[in-house]
C-alpha beads as a LAMMPS data file, in Angstrom:
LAMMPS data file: protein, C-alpha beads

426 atoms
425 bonds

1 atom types
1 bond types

-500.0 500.0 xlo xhi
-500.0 500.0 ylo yhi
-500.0 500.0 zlo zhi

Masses

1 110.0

Atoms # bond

1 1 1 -0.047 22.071 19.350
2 1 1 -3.282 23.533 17.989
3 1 1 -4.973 21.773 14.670
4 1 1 -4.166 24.523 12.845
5 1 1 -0.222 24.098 13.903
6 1 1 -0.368 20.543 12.863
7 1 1 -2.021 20.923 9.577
8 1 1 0.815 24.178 9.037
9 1 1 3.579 20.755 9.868
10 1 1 2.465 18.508 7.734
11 1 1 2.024 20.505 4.768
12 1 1 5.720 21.749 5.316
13 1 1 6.468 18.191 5.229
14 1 1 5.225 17.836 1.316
15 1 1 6.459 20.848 0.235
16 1 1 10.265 19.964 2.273
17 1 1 9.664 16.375 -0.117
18 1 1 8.230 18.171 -3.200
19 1 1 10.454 17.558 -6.332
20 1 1 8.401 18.900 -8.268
21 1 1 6.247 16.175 -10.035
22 1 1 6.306 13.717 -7.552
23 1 1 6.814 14.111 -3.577
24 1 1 10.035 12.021 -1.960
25 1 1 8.401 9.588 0.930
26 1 1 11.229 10.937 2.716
27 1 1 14.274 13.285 1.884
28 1 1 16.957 10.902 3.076
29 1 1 15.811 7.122 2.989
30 1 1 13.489 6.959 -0.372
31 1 1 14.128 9.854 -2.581
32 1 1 12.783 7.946 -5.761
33 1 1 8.763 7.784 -6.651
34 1 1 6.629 4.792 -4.820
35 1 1 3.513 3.917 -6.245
36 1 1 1.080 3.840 -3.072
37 1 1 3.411 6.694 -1.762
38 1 1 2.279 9.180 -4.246
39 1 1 -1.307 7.608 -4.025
40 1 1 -1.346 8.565 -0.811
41 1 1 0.367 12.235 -0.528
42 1 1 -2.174 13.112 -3.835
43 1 1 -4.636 13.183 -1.649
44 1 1 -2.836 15.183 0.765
45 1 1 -1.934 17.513 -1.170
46 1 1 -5.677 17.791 -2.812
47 1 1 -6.617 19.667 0.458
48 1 1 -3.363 22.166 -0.014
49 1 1 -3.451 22.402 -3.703
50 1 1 -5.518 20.730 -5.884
51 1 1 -3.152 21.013 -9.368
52 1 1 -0.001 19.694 -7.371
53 1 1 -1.917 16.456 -6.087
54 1 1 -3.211 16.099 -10.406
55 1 1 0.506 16.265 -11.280
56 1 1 1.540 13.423 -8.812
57 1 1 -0.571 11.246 -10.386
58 1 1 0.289 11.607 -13.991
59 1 1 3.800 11.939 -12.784
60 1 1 3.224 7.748 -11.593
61 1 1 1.031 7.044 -14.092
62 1 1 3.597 8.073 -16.580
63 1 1 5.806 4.705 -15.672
64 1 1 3.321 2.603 -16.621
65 1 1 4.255 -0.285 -18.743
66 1 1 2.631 -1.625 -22.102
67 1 1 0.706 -4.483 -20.366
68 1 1 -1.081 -1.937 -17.851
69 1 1 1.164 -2.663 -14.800
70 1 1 2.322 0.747 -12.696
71 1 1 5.669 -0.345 -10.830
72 1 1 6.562 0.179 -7.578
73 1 1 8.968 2.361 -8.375
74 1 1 9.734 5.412 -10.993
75 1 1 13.502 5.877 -11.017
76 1 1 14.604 9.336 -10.187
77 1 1 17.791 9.216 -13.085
78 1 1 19.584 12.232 -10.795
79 1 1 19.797 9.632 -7.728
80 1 1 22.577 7.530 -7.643
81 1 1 23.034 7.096 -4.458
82 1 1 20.504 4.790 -4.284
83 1 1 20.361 0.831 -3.673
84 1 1 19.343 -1.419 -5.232
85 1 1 18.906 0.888 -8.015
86 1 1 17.234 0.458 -11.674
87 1 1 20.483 -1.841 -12.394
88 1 1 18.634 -4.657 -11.289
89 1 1 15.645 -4.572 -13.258
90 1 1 16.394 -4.529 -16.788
91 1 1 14.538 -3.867 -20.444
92 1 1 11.861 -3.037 -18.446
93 1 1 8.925 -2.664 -21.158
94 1 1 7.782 1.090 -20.400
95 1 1 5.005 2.589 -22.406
96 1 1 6.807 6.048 -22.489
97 1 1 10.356 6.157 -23.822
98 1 1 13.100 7.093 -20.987
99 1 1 11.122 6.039 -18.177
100 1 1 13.462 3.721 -15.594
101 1 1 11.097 1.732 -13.122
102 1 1 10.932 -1.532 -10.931
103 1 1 9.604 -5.002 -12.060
104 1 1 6.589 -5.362 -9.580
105 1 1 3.958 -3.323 -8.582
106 1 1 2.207 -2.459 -4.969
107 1 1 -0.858 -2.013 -3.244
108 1 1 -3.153 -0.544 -6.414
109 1 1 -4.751 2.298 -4.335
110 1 1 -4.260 4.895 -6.511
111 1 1 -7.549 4.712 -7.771
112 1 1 -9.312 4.876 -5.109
113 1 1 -7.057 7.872 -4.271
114 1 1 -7.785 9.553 -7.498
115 1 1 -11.579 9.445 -6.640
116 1 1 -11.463 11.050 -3.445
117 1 1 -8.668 13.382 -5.077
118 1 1 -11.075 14.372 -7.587
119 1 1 -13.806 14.883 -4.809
120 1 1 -12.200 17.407 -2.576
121 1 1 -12.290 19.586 -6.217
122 1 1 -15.719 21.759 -6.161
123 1 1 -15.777 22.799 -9.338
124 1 1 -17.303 20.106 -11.028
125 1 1 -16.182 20.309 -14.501
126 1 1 -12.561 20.377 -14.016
127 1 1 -12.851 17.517 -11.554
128 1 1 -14.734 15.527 -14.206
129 1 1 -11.850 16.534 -17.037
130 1 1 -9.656 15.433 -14.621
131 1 1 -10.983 11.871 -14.124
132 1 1 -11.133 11.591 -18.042
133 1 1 -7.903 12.325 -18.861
134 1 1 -6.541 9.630 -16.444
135 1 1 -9.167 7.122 -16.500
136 1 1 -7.800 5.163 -19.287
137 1 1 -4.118 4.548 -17.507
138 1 1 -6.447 3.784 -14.300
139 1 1 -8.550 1.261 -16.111
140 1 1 -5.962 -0.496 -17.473
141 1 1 -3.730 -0.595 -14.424
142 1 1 -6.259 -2.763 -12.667
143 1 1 -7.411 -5.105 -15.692
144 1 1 -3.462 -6.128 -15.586
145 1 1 -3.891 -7.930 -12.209
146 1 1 -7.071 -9.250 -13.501
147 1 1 -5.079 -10.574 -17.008
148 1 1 -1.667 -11.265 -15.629
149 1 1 -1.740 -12.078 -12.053
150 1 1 -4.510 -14.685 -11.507
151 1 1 -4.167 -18.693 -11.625
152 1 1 -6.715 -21.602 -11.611
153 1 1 -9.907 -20.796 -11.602
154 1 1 -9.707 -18.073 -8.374
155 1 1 -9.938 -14.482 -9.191
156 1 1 -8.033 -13.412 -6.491
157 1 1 -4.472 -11.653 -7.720
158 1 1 -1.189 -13.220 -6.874
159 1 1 1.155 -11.386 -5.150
160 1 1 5.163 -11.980 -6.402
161 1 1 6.963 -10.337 -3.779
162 1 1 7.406 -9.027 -0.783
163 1 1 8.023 -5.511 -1.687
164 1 1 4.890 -6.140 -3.630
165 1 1 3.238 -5.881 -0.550
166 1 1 4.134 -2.866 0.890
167 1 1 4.939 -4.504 3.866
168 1 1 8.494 -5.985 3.136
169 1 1 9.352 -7.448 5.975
170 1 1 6.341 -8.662 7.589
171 1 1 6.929 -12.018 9.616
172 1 1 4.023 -13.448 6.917
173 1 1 6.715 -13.895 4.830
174 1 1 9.448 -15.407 7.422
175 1 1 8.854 -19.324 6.083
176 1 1 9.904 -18.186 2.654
177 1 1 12.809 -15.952 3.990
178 1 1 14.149 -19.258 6.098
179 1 1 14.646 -20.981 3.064
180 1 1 17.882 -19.314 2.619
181 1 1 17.197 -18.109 -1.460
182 1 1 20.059 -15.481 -2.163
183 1 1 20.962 -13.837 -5.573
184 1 1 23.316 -15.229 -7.772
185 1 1 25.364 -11.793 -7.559
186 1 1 26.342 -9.347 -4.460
187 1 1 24.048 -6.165 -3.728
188 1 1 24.134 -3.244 -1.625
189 1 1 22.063 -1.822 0.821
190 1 1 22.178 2.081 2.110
191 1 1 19.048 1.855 4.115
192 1 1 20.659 0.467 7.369
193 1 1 23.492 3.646 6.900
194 1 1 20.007 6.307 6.906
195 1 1 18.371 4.915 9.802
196 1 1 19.049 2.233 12.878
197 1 1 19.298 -1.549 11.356
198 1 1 17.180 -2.396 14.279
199 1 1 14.166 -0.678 12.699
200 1 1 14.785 -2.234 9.157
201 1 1 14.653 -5.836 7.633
202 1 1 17.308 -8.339 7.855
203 1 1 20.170 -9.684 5.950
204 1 1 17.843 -12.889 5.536
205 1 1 15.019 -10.802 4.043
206 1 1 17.314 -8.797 1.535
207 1 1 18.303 -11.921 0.320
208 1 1 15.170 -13.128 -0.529
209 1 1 14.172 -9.893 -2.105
210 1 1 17.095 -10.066 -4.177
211 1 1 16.742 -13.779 -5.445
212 1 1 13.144 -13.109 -6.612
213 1 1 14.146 -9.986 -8.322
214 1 1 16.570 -11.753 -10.223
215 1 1 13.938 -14.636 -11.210
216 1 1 11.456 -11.999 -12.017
217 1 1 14.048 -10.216 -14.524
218 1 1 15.284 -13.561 -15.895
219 1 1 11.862 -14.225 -17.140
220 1 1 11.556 -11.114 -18.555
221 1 1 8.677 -10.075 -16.081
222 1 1 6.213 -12.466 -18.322
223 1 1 4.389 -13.739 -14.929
224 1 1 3.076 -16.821 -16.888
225 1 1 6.235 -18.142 -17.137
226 1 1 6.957 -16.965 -13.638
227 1 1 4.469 -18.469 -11.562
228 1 1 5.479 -21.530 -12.209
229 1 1 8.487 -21.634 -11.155
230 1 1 8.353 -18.941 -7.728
231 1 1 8.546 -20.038 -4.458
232 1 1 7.327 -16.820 -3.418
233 1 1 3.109 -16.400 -4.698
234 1 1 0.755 -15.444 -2.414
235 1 1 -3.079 -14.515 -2.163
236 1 1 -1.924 -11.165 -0.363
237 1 1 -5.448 -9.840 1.974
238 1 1 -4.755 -6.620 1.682
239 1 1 -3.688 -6.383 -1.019
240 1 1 -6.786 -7.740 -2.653
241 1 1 -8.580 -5.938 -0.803
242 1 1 -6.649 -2.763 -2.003
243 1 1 -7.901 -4.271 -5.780
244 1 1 -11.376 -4.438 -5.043
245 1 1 -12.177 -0.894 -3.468
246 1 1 -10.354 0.529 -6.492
247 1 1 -12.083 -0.752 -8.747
248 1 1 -15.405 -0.041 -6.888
249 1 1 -14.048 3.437 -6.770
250 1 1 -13.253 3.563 -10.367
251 1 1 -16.083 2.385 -11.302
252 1 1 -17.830 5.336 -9.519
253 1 1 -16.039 7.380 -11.903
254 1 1 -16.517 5.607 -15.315
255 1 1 -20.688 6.298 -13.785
256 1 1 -19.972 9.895 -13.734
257 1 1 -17.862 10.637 -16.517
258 1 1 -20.561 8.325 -18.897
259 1 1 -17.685 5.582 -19.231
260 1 1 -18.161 2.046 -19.307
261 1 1 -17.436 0.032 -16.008
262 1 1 -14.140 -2.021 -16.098
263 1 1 -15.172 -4.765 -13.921
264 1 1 -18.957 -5.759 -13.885
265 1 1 -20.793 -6.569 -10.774
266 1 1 -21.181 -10.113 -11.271
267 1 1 -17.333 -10.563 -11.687
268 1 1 -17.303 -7.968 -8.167
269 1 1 -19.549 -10.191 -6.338
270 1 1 -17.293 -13.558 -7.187
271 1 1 -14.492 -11.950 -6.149
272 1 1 -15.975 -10.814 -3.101
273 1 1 -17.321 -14.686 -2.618
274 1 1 -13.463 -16.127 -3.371
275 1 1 -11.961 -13.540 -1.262
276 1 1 -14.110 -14.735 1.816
277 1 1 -14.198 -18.197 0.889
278 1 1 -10.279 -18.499 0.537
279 1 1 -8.860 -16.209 3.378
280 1 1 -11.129 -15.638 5.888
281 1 1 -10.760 -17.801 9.594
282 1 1 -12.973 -18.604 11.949
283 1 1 -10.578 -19.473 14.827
284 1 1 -8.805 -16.320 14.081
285 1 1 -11.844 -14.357 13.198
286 1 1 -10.058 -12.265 10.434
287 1 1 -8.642 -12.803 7.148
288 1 1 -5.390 -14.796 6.335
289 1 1 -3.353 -15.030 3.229
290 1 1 -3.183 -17.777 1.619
291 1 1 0.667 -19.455 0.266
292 1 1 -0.180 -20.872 -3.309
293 1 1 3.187 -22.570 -3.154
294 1 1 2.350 -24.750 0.434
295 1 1 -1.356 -24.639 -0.441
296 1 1 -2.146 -23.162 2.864
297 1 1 -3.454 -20.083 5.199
298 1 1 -0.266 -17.973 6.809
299 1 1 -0.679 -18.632 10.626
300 1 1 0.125 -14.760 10.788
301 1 1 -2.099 -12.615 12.782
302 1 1 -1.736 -8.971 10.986
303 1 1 -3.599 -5.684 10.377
304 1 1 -3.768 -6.930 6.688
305 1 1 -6.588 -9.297 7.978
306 1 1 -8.729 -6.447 8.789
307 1 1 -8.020 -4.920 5.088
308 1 1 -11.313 -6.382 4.118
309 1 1 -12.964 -3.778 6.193
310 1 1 -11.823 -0.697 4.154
311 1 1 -12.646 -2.693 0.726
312 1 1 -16.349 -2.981 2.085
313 1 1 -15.907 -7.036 1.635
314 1 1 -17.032 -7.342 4.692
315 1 1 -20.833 -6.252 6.335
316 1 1 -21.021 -3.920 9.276
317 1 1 -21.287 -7.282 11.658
318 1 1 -18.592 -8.577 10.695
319 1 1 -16.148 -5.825 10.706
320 1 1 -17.144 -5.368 14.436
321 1 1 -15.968 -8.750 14.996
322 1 1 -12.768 -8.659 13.198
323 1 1 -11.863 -5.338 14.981
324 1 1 -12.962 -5.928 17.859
325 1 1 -10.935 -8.889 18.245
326 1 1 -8.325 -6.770 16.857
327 1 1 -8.822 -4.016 19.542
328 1 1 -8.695 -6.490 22.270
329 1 1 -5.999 -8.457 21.502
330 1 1 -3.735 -5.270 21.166
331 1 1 -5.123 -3.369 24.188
332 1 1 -1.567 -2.899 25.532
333 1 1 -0.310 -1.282 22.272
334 1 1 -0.546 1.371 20.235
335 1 1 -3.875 1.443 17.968
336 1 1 -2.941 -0.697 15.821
337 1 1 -0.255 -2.403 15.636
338 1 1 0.839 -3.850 12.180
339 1 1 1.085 -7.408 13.372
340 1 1 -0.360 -8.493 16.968
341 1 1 1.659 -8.972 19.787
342 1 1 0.698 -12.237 20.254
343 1 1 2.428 -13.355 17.562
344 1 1 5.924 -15.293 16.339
345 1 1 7.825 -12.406 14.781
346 1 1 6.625 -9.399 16.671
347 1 1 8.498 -6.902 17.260
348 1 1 7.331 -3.489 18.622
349 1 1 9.735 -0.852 16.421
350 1 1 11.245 -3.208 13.481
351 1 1 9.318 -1.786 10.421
352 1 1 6.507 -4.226 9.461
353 1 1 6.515 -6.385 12.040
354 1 1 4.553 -4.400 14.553
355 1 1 4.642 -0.643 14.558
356 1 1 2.241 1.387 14.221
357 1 1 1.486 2.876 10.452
358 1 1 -0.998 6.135 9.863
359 1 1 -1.793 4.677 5.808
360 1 1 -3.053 1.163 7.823
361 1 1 -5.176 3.438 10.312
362 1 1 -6.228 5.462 7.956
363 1 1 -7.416 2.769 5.404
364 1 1 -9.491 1.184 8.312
365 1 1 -10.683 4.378 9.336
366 1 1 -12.362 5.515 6.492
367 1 1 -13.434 1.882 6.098
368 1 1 -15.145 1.478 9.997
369 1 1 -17.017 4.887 8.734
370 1 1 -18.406 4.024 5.180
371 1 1 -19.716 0.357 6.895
372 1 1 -21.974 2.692 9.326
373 1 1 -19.394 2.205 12.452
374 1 1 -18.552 5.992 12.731
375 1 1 -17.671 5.526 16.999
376 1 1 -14.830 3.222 16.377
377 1 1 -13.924 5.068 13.282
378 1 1 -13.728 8.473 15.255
379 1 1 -11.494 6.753 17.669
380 1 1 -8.909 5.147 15.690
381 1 1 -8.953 8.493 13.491
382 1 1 -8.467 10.501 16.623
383 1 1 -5.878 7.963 18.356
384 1 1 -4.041 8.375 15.244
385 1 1 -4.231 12.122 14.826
386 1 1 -2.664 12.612 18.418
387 1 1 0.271 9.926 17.652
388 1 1 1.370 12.272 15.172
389 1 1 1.264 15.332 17.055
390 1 1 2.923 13.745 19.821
391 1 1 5.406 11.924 17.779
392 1 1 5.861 13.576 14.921
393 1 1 5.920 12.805 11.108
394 1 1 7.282 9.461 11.255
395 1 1 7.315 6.682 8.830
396 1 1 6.009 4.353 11.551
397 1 1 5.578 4.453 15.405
398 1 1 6.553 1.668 18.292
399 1 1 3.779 -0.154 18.815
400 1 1 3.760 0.653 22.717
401 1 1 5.866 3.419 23.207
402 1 1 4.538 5.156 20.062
403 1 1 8.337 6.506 19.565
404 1 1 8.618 7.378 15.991
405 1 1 11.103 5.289 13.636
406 1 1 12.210 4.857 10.774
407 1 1 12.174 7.884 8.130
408 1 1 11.041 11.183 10.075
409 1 1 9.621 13.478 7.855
410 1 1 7.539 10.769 6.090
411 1 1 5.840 11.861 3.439
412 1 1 2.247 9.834 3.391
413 1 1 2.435 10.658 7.533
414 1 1 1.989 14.169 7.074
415 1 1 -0.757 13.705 4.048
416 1 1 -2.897 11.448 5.750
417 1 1 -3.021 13.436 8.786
418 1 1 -4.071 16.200 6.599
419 1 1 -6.913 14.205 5.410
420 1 1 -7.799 12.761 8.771
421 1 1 -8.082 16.378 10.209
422 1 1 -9.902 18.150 6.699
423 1 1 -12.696 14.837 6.517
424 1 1 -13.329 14.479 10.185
425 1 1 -15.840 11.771 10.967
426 1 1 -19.550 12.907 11.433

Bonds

1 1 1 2
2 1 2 3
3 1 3 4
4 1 4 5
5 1 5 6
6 1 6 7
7 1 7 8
8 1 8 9
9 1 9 10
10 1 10 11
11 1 11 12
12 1 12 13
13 1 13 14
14 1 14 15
15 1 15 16
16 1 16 17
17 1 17 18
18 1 18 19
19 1 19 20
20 1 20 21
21 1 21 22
22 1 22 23
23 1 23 24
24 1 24 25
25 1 25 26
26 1 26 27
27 1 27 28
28 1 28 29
29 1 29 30
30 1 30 31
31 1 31 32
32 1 32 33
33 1 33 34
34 1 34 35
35 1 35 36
36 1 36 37
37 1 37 38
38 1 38 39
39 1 39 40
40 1 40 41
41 1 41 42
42 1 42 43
43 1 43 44
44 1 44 45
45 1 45 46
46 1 46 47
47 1 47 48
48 1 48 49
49 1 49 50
50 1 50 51
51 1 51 52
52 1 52 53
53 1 53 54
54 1 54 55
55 1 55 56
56 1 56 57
57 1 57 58
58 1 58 59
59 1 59 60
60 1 60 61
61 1 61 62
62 1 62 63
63 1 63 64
64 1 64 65
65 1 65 66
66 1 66 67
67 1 67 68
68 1 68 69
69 1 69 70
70 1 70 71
71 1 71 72
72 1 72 73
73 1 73 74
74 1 74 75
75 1 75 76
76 1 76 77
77 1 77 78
78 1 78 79
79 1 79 80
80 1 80 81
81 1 81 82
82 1 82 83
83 1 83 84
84 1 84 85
85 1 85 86
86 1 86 87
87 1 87 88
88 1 88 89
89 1 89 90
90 1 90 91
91 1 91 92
92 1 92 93
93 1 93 94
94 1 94 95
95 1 95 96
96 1 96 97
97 1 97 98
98 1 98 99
99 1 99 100
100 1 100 101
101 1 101 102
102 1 102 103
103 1 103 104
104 1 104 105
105 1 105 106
106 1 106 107
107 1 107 108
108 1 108 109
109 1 109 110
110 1 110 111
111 1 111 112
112 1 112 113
113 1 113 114
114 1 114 115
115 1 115 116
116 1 116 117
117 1 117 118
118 1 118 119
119 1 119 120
120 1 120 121
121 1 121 122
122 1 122 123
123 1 123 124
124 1 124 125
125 1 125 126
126 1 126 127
127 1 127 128
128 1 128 129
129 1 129 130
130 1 130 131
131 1 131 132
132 1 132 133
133 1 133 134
134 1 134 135
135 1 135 136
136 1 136 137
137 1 137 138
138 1 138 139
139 1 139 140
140 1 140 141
141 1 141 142
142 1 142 143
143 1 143 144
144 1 144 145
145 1 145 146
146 1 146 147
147 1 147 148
148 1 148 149
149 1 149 150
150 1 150 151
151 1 151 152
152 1 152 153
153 1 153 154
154 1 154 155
155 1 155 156
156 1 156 157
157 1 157 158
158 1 158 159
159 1 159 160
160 1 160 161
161 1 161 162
162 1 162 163
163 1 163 164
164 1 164 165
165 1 165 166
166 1 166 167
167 1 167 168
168 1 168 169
169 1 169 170
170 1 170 171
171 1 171 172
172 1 172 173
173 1 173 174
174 1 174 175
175 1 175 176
176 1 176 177
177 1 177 178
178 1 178 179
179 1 179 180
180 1 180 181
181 1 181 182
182 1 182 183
183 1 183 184
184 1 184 185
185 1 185 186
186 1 186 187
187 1 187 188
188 1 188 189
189 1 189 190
190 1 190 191
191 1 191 192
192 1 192 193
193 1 193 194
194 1 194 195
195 1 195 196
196 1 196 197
197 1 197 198
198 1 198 199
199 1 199 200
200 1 200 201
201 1 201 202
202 1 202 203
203 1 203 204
204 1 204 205
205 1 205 206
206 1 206 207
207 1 207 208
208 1 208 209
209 1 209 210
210 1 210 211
211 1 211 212
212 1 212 213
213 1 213 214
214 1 214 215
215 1 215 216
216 1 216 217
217 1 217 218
218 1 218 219
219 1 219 220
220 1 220 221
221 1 221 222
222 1 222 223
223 1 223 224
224 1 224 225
225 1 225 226
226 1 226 227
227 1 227 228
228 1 228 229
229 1 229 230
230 1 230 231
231 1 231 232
232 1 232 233
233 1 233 234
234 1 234 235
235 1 235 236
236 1 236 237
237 1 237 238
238 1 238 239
239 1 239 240
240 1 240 241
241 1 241 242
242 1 242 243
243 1 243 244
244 1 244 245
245 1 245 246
246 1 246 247
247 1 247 248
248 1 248 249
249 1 249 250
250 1 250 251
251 1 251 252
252 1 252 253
253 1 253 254
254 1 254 255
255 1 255 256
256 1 256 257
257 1 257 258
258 1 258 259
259 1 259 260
260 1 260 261
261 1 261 262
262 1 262 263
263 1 263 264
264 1 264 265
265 1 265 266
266 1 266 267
267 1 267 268
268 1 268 269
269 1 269 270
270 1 270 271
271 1 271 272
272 1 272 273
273 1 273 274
274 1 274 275
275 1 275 276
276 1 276 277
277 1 277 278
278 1 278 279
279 1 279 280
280 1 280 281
281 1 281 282
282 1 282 283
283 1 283 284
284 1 284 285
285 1 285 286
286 1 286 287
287 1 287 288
288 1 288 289
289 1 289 290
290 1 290 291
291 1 291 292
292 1 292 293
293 1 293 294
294 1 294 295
295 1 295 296
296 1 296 297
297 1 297 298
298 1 298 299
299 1 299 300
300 1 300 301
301 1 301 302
302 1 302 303
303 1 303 304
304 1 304 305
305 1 305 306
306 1 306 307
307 1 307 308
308 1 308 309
309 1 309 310
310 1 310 311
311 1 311 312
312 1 312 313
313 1 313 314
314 1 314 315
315 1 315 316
316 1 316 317
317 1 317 318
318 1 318 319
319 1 319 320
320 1 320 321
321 1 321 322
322 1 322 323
323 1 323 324
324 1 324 325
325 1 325 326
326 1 326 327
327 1 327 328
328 1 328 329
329 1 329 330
330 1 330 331
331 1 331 332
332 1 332 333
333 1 333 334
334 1 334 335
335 1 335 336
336 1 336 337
337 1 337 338
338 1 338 339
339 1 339 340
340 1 340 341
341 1 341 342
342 1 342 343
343 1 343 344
344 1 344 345
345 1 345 346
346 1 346 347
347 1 347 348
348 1 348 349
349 1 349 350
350 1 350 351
351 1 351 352
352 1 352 353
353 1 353 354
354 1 354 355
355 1 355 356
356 1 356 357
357 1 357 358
358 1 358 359
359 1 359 360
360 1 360 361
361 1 361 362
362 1 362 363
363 1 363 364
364 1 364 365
365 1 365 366
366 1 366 367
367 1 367 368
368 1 368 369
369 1 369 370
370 1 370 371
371 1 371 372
372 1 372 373
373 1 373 374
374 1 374 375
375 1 375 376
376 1 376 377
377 1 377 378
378 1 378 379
379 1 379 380
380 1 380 381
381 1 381 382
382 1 382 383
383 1 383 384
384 1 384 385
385 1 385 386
386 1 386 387
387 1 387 388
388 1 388 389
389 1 389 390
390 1 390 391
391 1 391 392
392 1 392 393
393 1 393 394
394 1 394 395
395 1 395 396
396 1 396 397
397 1 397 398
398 1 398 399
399 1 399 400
400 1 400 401
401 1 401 402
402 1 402 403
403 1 403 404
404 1 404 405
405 1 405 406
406 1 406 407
407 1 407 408
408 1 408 409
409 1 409 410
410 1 410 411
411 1 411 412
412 1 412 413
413 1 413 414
414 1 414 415
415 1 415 416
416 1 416 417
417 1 417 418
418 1 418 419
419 1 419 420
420 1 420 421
421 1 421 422
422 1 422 423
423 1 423 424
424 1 424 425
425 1 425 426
């Protein structure tokens, strides 16, 4: 399959998951609007047309709530075959009247997403519009983790659960699903009747998901009355990581559309300080969360604890050693697998517990290249690239088959292939 071929694919892909204001992740499994989904396939669809990637952002940014927050979800009200559905988070305090969303949020790369989206436009006034009329929602959409998700005297943001994450089922959150927290009432599930149960999390992790999203709702999504109380709070690497780049990136735009900065550099640097004093490891040379609730690093090797490396938290030296150490302890997989083989919980093709994702190679991708490492960066870019057109469009691939599973047709796949193949690495 030529470049050209590919690139022909994967935009058939977002235009086969194109409702219209947002783009489906896939047109079976999640036909509702994720958060760092639509990040993600806006800047796809910059490179295919420029106005379409604009209106999947405003389409997210128009669930955002009064305190800032932009859930992980925007309800689709003409889905209802969906589970669990909107009925589980209720009086959710929207901004805009109508809107249905989740109680949590996930990754915050929009952005970051939003600058390079706004990039790929030449015309330099409507790019600069552009950034205007969202940078408000933007700005405020990161200063909520700042006001509402931080405790003690860390800035670091507290994650509240797994879904949270992105990465639901990752065996970093196995101790808390062993516990054995269910909900107080019975839910459904229709993922496991779209695609094999083997490739999707457990009964066990469901009902953890489900207990928490019943505490969150019962304290009316007020997270300082929540914290508390949660067994579930973690210092989440990536997703801190995530945090920091975007609001380096927004930054970049407040300096070019004469706004003020949201975060200042002093408050960026002792972030950068907590973030490397709190998670990073010497014996496992890489970055570990950190459970608030046991006071203590997760013993989980994943390809979260090279996260650091796209946030440029880390200098060129030591992003070679973290993956490096990555690269060799995986050399029998797939580049890279989302948790190392080496570890308690692995498994090759179950979802977040070892596959292979494109958004986690392309996040350290584009990271390896801005820290000056452009030969590793080409590599992983490349290696990634030719999963894809081997593969397919899939949501994820087995670590060391690369066999695609879960959702084909995957909607951030087929973007960030399109960006991997339109920004080559020079």
């Amino acid at each position: 399959m030529t470049e050209q071929d590919l690139l022909s694919r994967a935009e058939g892909v977002l235009r086969a998951n194109d409702v219209g204001e947002y783009t489906k992740p896939s047109g079976r499994l999640y036909p509702h609007q994720w958060n760092w989904d639509s990040a993600f396939n806006a800047l796809g669809w910059a490179h295919v047309d420029w106005e379409r990637a604009t209106r999947e952002v405003e389409a997210l940014l128009a669930a955002q709530w009064t305190n800032g927050m932009l859930p992980h979800i925007r309800y689709n009200p003409s889905v209802t075959d969906y589970a669990p559905g909107p009925e589980w988070w209720t009086d959710v305090p929207v901004t805009r009247a109508g809107e249905v969303t989740s109680g949590i949020s996930q990754p915050p790369v929009l952005s970051t997403m939003v600058h390079l989206v706004g990039l790929i436009q030449p015309d330099e006034q409507r790019r600069r519009h552009w950034w205007d009329r969202v940078y408000d929602a933007l700005a405020e959409s990161l200063l909520y983790f700042e006001r509402d998700r931080t405790t003690g005297n860390s800035p670091l943001i507290v994650l509240v659960h797994p879904w949270e994450s992105g990465l639901d089922n990752s065996p970093r959150w196995d101790a808390a699903a062993a516990k054995g927290f269910r909900p107080t009432r019975p839910y459904r599930r229709v993922d496991t009747t779209k695609v094999a149960a083997a490739e999707r999390p457990t009964s066990r992790d469901y009902d953890l998901y489900m207990f928490l999203v019943e505490l969150i709702a019962s304290h009316r999504y007020d997270m300082r009355s929540y914290l508390p109380v949660t067994p579930f709070a973690f210092y989440d690497s990536m997703f801190n990581a995530a945090w920091y780049r975007a609001v380096k990136d927004l930054n970049r735009i407040a300096d070019m559309i004469n706004r003020p900065v949201i975060v200042s550099d002093a408050s960026l640097d002792a972030f950068r300080r907590a973030y490397q004093a709190t998670l990073w490891d010497d014996e496992a040379a890489m970055f570990l969360d950190f459970d608030l609730t046991a006071r203590a690093k997760v013993p989980v090797h994943s390809w979260t604890g090279i996260a650091a490396v796209y946030a440029g938290l880390v200098d060129g030296g030591q992003a070679e050693l973290i993956y490096d150490g990555y690269t060799k302890r995986s050399r029998n997989c797939r580049r890279f697998p989302s948790v190392l083989p080496d570890q308690t919980g692995f498994e090759s093709d179950r979802y977040h517990r070892g596959p292979v994702w494109v958004n986690a190679n392309w996040m350290i991708t584009r990271g390896l290249a801005e820290l000056g490492l452009q030969s590793r960066a080409r590599q992983l870019g490349e290696a990634t690239i030719e999963l894809v057109r081997r593969s397919g469009f899939y949501e994820y691939f087995d670590a060391y088959t690369g066999r695609g599973a879960g959702a084909d047709q995957f909607s951030w796949t087929a973007a960030l292939t399109i960006d991997l193949i339109k920004r080559p690495i020079v």
